[in-house]
C-alpha positions as CSV (number, residue, x, y, z in Angstrom):
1,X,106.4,126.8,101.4
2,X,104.4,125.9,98.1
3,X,106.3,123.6,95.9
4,X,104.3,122.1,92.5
5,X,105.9,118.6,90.7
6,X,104.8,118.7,87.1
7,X,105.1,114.6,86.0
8,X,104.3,113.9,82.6
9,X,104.9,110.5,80.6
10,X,108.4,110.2,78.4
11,X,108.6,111.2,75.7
12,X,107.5,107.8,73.3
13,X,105.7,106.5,76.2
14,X,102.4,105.5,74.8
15,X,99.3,107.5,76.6
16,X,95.9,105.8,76.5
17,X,94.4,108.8,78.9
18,X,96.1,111.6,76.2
19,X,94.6,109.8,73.4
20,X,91.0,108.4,74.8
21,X,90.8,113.1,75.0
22,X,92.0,113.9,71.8
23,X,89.2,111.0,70.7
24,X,86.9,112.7,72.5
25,X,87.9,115.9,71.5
26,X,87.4,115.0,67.7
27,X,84.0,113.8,68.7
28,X,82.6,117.0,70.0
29,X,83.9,119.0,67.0
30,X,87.3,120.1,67.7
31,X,89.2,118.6,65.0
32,X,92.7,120.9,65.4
33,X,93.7,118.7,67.6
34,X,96.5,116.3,66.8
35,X,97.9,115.0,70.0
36,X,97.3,115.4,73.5
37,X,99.6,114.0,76.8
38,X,98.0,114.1,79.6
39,X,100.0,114.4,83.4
40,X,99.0,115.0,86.9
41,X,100.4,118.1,89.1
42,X,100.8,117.8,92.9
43,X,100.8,120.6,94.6
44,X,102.9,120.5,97.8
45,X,103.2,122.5,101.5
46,X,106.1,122.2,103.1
47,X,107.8,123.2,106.0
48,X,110.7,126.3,105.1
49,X,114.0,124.9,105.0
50,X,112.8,122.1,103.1
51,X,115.5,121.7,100.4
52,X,115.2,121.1,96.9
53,X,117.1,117.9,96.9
54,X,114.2,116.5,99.8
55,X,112.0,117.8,97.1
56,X,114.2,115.5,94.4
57,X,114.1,112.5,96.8
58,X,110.0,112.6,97.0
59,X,109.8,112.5,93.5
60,X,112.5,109.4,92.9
61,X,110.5,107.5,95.9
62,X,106.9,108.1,95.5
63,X,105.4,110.9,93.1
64,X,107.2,109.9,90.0
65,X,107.6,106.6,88.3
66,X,111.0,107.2,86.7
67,X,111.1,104.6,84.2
68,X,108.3,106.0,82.1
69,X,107.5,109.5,83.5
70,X,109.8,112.4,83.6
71,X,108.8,115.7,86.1
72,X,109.4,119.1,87.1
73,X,110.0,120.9,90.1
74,X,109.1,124.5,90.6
75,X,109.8,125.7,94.1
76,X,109.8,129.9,95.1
């Protein structure tokens, strides 16, 4: 089974990587561009019968840091 953890910073969580882009962005021309946050997205295969709240746990242990970033979890 495919499951995919969206983590992104809080919101008011300053993000040096989100704003060294839109620098960047500027720099090539693209000047629309007024913020940008930048997260990661792990893609995960797990065995079936894997529940969401295992799913939950993962992400309070490990893939999340849950004082500064927030995340999703889309499973089928």
């Amino acid at each position: 089974m495919k499951v995919t953890v969206h983590v992104m910073l809080k919101t008011g969580v300053l993000d040096p990587q989100g704003e060294a882009v839109r620098h960047a962005l500027g720099a090539l021309g693209f000047d629309g561009v007024n913020g940008v946050r930048q997260g990661k997205v792990i893609e995960l295969d797990l065995a079936e019968g894997t529940s969401e709240a295992d799913v939950e746990a993962m992400c309070e242990r490990l893939l999340a840091n849950t004082v500064i970033e927030s995340y999703r979890v889309d499973m089928p």
